[in-house]
N, C-alpha and C positions, 0 to 999 in steps of 0.2 A: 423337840429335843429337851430345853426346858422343864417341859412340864413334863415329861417321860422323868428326868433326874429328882422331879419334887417329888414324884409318886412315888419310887423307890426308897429313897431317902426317906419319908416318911412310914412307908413298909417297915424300912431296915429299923429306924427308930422305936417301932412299934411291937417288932420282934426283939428288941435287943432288951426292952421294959420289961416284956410279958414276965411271970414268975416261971412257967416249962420249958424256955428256951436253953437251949442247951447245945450251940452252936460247934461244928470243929472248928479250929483251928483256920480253916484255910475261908471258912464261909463269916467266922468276924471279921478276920483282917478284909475284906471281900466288904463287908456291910459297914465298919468304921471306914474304909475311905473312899467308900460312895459317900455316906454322910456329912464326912470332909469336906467333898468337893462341893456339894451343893447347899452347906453351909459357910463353909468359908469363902469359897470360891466364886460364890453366886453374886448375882450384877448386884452391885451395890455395898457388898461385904466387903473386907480386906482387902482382897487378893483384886478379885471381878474377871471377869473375863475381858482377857484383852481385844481388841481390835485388832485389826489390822494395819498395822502402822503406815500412815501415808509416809511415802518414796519423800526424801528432801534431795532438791538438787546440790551437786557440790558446789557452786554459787552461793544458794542459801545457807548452807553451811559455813561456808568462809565468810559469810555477807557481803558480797559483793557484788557488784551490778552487771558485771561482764560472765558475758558464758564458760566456767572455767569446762564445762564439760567437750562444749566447740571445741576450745584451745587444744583440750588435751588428743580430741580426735584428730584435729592439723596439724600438731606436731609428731603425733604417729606419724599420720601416710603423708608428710612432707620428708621422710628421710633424713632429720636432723640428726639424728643418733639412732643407735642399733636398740638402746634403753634408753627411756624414760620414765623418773619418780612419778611419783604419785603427788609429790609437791610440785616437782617443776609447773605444774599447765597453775595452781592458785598461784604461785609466786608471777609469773609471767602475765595473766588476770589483772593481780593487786596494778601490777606495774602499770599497766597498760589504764587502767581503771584510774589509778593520781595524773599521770599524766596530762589522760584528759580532760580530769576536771582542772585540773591548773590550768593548762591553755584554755577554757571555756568561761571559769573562774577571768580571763585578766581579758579575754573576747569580749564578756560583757561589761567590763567596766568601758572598752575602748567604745563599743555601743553607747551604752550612756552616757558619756564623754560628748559625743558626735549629735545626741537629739539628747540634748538638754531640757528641752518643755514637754517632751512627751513621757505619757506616764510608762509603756511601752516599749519593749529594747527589741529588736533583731536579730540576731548574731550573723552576718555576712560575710565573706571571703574577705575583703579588705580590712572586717575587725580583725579577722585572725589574724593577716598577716602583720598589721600593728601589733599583736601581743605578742607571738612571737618571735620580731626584729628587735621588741624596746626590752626584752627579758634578754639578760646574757645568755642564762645556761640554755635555753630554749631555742636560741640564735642557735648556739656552740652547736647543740643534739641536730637541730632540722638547716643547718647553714646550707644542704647541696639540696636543699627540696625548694620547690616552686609552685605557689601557690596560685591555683586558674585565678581570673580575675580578681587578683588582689591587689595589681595597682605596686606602685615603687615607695619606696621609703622616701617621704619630704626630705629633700637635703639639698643646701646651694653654699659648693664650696665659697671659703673666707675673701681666696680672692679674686673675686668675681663680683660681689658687694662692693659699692664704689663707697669712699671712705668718706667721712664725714671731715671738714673742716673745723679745727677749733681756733679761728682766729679771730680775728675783727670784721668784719663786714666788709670794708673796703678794701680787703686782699683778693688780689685776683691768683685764679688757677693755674698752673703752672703747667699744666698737663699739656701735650701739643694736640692737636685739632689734628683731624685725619682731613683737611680742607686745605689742596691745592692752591 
């Protein structure tokens, strides 16, 4: 196809130079934008011949790492509304997308917190649930959710810790003995 447009083109050129050419009207305009196209338009000219443009998912488009295309298909046939924008499924994405990097973000510190000598972190059900118990907002958002083996938040109420004595030595405890 190509070299069918170079051969023409070249014709057209060739006849448009001669001195007995004596074109109508309808056969120059015909011969200047054949010449056009395979001058100007030819790979590597101005213009070139486009490709076919590869498909960008809307993910890549928004840059983000979550499927906004999924979202947008779940939120159709889950019957959330009758209508759905064309932003809601990226804005819902973005969302979902900080989220979890901030709970992943405070998991792996709670990991490396936990194996301190190892160059190597984890992330395991009890990190998360330390990240988000010791985060407020995080608490606030996931307070009714329960996390599979992740174990309770360390806590021993105040009094329940037997009190320390700030006296002399030789004071005795005043506390009674459960001893008959």
């Amino acid at each position: 196809d190509a070299n069918r447009d170079q051969s023409v083109a070249y014709n057209t050129v060739f006849q448009l130079t001669s001195p007995n050419f004596r074109p109508q009207r309808t056969q120059s305009a015909r011969a200047l934008s054949q010449l056009f196209n395979v001058l100007i338009m030819a790979p590597g000219g101005k213009g070139g011949k486009k490709e076919p443009s590869k498909s960008k998912s809307h993910s890549s488009r928004a840059e983000l790492q979550f499927p906004v295309g999924r979202i947008r298909r779940l939120l159709r046939k889950g019957n959330y509304a009758s209508r759905i924008s064309a932003t809601a499924p990226v804005f819902l994405a973005s969302a979902l997308e900080y989220l979890c990097a901030e709970i992943l973000e405070l998991a792996g510190k709670a990991a490396q917190l936990t194996k301190k000598n190892s160059k190597t972190y984890r992330i395991n059900p009890r990190h998360l649930l330390l990240a988000i118990r010791k985060d407020n907002e995080l608490n606030l958002l996931l307070s009714h959710v329960t996390i599979s083996q992740g174990g309770v938040i360390p806590n021993i109420h105040e009094d329940l810790i037997p009190k320390k004595n700030k006296g002399k030595k030789g004071t005795q405890d005043t506390s009674q003995s459960q001893e008959y």
